[in-house]
C-alpha positions as CSV (number, residue, x, y, z in Angstrom):
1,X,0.0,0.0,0.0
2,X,1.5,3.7,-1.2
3,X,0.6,6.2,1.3
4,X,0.5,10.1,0.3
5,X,3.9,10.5,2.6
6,X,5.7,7.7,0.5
7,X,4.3,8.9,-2.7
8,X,5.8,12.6,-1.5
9,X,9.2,11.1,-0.2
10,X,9.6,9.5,-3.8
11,X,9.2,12.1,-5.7
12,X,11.3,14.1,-3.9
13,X,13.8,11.3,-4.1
14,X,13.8,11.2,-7.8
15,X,14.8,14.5,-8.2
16,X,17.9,14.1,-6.3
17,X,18.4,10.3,-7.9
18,X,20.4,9.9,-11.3
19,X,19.1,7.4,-13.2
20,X,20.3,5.1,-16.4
21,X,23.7,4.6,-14.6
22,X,23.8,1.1,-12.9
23,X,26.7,1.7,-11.2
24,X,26.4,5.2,-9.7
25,X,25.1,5.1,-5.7
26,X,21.5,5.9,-5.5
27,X,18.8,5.7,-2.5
28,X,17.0,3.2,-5.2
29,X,20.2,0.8,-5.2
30,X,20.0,1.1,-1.5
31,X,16.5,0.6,-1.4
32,X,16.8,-2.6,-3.4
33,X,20.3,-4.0,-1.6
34,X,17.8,-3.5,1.5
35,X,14.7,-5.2,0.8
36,X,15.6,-8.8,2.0
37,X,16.8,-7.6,5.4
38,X,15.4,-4.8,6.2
39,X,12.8,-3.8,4.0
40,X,11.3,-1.3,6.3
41,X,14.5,0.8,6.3
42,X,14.1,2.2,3.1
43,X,10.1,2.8,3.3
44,X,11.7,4.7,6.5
45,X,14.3,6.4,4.1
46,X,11.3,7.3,1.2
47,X,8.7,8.5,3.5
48,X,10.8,10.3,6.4
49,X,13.7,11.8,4.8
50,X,12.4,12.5,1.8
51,X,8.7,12.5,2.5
52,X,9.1,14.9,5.2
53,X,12.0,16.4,5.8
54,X,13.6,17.1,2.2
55,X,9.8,18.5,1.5
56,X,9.8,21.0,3.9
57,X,10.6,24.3,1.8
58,X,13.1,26.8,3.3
59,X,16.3,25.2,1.4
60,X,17.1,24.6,-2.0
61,X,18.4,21.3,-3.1
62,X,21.4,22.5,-3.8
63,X,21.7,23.7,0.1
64,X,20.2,20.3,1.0
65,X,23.1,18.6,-0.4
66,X,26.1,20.7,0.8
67,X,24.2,20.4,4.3
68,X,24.1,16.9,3.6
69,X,27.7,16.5,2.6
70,X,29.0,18.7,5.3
71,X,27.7,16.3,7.8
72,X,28.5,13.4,6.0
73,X,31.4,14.4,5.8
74,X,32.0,15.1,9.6
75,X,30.4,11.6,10.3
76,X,33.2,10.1,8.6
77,X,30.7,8.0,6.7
78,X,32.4,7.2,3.2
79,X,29.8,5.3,1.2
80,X,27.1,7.7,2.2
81,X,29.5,10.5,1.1
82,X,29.6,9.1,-2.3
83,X,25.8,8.2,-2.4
84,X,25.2,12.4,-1.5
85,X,28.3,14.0,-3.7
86,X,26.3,11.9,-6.8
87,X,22.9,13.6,-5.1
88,X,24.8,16.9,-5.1
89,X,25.7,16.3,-8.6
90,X,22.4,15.5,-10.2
91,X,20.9,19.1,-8.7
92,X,23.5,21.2,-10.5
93,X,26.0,21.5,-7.9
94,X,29.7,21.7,-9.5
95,X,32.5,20.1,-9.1
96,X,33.7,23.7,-7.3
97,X,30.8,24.0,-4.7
98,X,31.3,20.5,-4.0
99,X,35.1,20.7,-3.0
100,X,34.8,24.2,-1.3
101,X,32.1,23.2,1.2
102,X,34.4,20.2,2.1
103,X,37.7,22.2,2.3
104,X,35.8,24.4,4.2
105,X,35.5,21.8,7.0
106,X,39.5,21.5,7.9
107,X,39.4,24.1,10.1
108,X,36.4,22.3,12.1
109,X,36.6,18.2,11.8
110,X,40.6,18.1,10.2
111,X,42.7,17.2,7.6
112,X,41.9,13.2,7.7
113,X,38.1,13.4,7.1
114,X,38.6,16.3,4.4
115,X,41.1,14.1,2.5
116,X,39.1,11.3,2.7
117,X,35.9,12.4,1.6
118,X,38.2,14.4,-1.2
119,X,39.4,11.3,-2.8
120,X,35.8,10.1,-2.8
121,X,34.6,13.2,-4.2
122,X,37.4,12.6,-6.6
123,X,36.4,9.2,-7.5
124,X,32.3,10.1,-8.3
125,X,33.3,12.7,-10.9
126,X,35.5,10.5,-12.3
127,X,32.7,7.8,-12.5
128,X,29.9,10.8,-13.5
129,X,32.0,11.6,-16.5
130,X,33.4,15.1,-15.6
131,X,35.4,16.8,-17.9
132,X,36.7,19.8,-15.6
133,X,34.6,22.6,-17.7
134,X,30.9,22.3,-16.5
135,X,28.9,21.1,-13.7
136,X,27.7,17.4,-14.0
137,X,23.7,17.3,-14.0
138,X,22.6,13.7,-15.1
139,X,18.9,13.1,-14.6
């Protein structure tokens, strides 16, 4: 059964979810790597995060995802870092905001973290196909 909220929460989701690309982190892949252990986890993902709180107005999904990544970031969590620079990616961030918000973090969570979640960052533009010049929206 689809309820409103989950309908809302995956909408939301789709506009932050690159598609056509089989091997590029999505909340979909995780949805689906989820759904013989846990598959209320990512009903939980669809109608919570997305449903409510990515729905709420007041930020732009391009502040969603530096927000996002920032605390990501901080966490130390790697594959949700590449899961949320490919996010950031398909809503017109560049490859400029990206690294800046996360170089902005040094002062605040160190070096380790920031070079970490660089080389990840690194990685998913490599994988996204950019070529330097533009910003990388695939949708």
């Amino acid at each position: 059964m689809t309820t409103d909220r989950y309908q809302r929460g995956l909408d939301k989701m789709m506009e932050y979810t690159v598609t056509g690309d089989p091997d590029v982190a999505t909340h979909l892949k995780i949805a689906d790597d989820l759904k013989d252990i846990a598959p209320d986890v990512p009903r939980y993902m669809v109608e919570f995060a997305f449903g409510d709180i990515y729905t709420r107005g007041g930020m732009t999904k391009k502040e969603q995802s530096l927000v996002t990544i920032s605390s990501l970031v901080t966490l130390g969590t790697d594959p949700q870092i590449e899961l949320h620079v490919n996010t950031a990616l398909t809503v017109g961030l560049t490859k400029e905001d990206i690294v800046g918000a996360i170089t902005h973090l040094i002062p605040y969570i160190g070096f380790p973290r920031v070079l970490n979640a660089l080389n990840i960052v690194k990685s998913v533009l490599a994988q996204r196909g950019f070529d330097g010049s533009r910003a990388v929206h695939t949708n």
